[in-house]
C-alpha positions in Angstrom: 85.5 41.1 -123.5 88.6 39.0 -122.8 88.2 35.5 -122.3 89.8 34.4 -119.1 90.9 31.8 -116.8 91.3 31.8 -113.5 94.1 30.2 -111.9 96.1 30.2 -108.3 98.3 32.4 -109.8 96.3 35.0 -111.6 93.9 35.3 -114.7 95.4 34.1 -118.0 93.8 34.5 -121.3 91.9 31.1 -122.1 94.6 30.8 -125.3 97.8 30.7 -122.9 96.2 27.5 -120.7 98.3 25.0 -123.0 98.0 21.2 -123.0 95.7 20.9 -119.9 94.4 17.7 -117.6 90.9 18.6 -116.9 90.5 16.5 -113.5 93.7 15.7 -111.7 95.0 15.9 -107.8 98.4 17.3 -107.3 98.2 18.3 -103.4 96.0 16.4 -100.8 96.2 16.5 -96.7 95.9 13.5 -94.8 92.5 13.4 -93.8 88.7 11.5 -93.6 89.9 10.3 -97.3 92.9 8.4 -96.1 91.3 6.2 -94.1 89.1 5.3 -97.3 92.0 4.7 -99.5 95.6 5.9 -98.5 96.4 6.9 -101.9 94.0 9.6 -101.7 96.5 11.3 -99.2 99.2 13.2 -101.8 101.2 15.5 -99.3 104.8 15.7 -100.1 105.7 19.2 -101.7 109.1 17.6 -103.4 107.4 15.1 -104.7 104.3 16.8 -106.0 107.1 19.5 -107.5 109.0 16.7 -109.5 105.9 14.9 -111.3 104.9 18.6 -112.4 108.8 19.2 -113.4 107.6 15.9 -115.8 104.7 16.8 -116.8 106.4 20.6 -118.0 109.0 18.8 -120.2 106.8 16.5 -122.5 104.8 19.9 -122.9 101.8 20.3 -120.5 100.8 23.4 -119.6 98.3 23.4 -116.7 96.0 20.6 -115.1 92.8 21.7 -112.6 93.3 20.1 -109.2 89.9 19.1 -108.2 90.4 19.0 -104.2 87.9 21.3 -103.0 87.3 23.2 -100.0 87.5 21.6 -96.5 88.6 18.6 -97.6 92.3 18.2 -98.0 92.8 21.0 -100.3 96.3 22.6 -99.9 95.7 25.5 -101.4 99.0 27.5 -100.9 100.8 24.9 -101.9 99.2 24.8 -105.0 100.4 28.7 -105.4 104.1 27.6 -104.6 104.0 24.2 -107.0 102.5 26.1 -109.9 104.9 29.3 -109.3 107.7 26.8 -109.3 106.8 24.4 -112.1 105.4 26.8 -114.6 102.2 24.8 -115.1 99.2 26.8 -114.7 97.0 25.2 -112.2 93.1 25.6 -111.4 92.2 25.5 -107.8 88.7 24.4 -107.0 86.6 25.4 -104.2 83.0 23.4 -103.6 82.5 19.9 -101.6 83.2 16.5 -102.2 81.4 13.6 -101.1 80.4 13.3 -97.5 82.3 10.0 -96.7 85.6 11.9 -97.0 84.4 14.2 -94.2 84.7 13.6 -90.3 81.7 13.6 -88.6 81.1 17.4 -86.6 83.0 18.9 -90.0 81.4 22.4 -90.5 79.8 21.5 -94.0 77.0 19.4 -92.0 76.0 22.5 -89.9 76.6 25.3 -92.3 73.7 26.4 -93.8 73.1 26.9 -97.9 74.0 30.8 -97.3 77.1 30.3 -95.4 77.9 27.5 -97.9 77.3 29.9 -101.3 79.1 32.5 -99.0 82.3 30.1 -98.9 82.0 29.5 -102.3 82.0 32.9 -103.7 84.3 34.1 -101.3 86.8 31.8 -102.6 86.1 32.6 -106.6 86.2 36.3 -106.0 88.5 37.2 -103.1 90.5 34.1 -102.4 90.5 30.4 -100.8 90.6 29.9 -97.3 93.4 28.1 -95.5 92.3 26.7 -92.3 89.4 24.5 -93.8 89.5 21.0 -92.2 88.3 21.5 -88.5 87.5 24.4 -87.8 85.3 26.5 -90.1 87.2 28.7 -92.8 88.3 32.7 -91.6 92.7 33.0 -92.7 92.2 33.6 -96.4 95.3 34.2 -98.7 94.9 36.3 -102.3 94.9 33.1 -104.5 91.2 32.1 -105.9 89.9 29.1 -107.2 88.8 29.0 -110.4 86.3 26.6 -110.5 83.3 24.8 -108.6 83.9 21.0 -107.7 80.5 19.4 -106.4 79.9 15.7 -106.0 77.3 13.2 -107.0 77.1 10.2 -104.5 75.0 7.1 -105.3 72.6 8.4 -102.2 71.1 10.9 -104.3 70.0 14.2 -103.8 69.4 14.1 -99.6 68.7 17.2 -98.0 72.1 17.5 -97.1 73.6 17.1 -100.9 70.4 19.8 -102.0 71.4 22.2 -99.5 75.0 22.2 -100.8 73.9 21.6 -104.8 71.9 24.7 -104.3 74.3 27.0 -102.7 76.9 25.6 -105.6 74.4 27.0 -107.8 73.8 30.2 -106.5 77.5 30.8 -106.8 78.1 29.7 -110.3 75.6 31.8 -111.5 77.3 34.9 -109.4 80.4 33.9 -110.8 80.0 32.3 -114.0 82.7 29.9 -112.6 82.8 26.3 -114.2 81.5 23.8 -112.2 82.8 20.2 -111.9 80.6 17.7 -111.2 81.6 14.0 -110.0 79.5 11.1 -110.7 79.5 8.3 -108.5 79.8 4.5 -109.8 75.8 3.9 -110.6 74.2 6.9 -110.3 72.3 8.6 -113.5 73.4 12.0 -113.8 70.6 13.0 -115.6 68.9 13.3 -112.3 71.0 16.0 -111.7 71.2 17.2 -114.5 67.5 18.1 -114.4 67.9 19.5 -111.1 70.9 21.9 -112.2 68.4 23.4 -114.9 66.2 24.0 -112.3 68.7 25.6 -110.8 69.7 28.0 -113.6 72.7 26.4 -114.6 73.7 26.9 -118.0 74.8 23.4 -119.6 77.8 25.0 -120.9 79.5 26.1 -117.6 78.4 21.8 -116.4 81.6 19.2 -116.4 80.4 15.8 -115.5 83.5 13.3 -114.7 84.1 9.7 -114.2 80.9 8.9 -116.8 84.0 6.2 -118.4 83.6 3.5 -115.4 80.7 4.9 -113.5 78.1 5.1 -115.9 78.0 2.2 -119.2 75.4 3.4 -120.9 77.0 5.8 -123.7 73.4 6.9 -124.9 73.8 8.6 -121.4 77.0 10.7 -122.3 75.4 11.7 -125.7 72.5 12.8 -123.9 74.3 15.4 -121.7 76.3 16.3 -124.5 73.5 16.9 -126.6 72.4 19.3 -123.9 75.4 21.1 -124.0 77.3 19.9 -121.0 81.0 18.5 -121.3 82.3 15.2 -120.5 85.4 14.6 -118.9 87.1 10.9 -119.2 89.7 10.0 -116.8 89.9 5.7 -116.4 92.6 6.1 -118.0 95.3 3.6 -117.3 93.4 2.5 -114.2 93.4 -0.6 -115.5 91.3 -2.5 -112.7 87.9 -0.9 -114.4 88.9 -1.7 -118.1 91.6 -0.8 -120.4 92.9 1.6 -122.3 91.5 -0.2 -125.3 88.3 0.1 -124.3 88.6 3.9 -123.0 89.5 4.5 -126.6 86.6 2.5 -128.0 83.9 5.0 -125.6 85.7 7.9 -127.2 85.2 6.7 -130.3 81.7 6.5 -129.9 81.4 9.7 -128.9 83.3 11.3 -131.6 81.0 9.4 -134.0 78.0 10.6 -132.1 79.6 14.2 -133.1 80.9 15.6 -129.9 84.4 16.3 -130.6 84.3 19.3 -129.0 82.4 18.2 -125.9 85.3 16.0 -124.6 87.8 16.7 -122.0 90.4 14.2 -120.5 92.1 13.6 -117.4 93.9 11.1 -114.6 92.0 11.9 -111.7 95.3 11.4 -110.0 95.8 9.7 -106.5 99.7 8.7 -105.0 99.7 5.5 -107.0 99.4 6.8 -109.8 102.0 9.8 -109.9 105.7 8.6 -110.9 107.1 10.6 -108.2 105.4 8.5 -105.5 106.5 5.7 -107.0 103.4 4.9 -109.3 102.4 4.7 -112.8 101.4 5.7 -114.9 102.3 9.7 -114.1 101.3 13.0 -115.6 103.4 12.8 -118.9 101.1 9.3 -119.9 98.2 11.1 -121.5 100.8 13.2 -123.6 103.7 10.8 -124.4 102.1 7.3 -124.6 97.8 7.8 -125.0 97.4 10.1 -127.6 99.7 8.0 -130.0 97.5 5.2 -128.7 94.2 6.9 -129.7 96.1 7.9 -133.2 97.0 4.1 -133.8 93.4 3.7 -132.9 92.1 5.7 -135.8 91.7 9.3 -133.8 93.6 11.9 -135.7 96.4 13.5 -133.3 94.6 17.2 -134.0 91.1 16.1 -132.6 93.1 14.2 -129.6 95.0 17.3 -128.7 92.2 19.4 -129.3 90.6 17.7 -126.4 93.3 18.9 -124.1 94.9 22.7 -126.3 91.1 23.9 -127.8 87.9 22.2 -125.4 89.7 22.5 -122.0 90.2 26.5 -122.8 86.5 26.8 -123.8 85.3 24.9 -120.5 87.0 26.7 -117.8 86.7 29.9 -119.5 85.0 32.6 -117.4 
């Protein structure tokens, strides 16, 4: 069976991904989010077209834009920007936290089945278009390719359960990757325990931000011990530490023997794309952190593997 990936563009094989940033933002609306932080608004084509021009010519190959569904996702955009730019991108369908939603958005009265129905529709058939007030019907052919859910420090509610569960149900109808952001505090192995209740194999789990919201590495090595991946993405975002001490957690995890359980990332917002006037932009990880980790003692093949070899396996279908 042919390993694939699923991207806005079609199915590659999992080999032709390239040099990818697991966790990134290319294309966001102006919505709920923007009156949390106006960098979370990225909305101008040009301008989202010329940082993926720069990340093309130091060598990357594709990045997974985690905006899901319903909340400033611009999904045929993303079609048009990857066409364009040549770098293979992975759309994600799923939810975000409920801050960045307005209050009466459908998410709070759908119900799990309507919610797994979303979610599958948009793996298998294609994402929908009109997502932000009004509930989701125009669909275009492009599918996302993976499942972004959210971990907010208020815990499993009934609300976040509801939509955990119909995540679940999907991945496991899909075998879609699921992404999973981790809010700054929360323990993730509380979730963790409820996605194997769930059925979710560890493998197909992706749990993000663990470098500033969670400092206790024993943590990390405990989800990769179960099989999960970990994707690190304070990188350069200098106001939780710096980039010495990004290298320092994956040091600790390389020594813990997890080399292959590692996945890296910007988690992009405006301020920090070059083309919006920002640092430090999508070339950083290639040009200027990976020579940093190799000063640091981490050989260039193990660094690169992170982003050629372990990003392949974990958004493999």
């Amino acid at each position: 069976m042919e390993v694939r990936i699923q991207t806005v563009c079609g199915n590659i094989a999992a080999g032709d991904l390239g040099f990818c940033h697991s966790h990134d933002h290319i294309m966001v609306a102006k919505g709920k989010s923007f009156e949390i932080d106006p960098a979370l608004c990225i909305d101008d084509y040009e301008k989202s077209l010329d940082e993926l021009n720069l990340f093309k010519s130091v060598g990357g190959g594709a990045i997974v834009d985690c905006q899901p569904v319903g909340a400033g996702r611009m999904s045929a955009e993303l079609v048009n920007l990857s066409a364009q730019s040549n770098v293979h991108i992975v759309a994600s369908t799923g939810f975000h936290k409920m801050a960045f939603y307005e209050d009466g958005h459908w998410i709070f009265s759908f119900n799990g089945e309507q919610m797994e129905e979303i979610f599958v529709h948009e793996l298998t058939h294609g994402m929908y278009t009109n997502t932000e007030n009004t509930p989701p019907s125009n669909f275009h052919t492009a599918k996302a390719g993976a499942i972004k859910v959210a971990y907010d420090i208020v815990g499993l509610t009934s609300q976040y359960i509801k939509l955990f569960k119909a995540a679940a149900a999907a991945q496991k109808k899909t075998n879609a990757p699921m992404i999973i952001h981790i809010d700054n505090g929360c323990n993730p192995l509380i979730l963790d325990d409820f996605l194997t209740e769930c059925d979710i194999a560890h493998q197909k789990r992706i749990y993000c931000h663990l470098d500033r919201a969670v400092d206790d590495i024993n943590i990390h090595i405990e989800l990769c011990k179960r099989g999960s991946y970990v994707e690190y993405d304070t990188i350069h975002r200098l106001k939780y530490h710096s980039d010495t001490r990004e290298i320092a957690i994956i040091k600790c995890m390389l020594d813990a023997g997890f080399s292959d359980r590692i996945l890296l990332g910007l988690d992009s917002t405006s301020k920090r794309l070059k083309a919006y006037g920002g640092e430090p932009g999508l070339d950083y990880i290639k040009t200027l952190f990976i020579p940093m980790m190799e000063t640091e003692g981490i050989k260039r093949h193990i660094a690169e593997g992170f982003m050629l070899i372990n990003s392949a396996k974990a958004f493999a279908y």
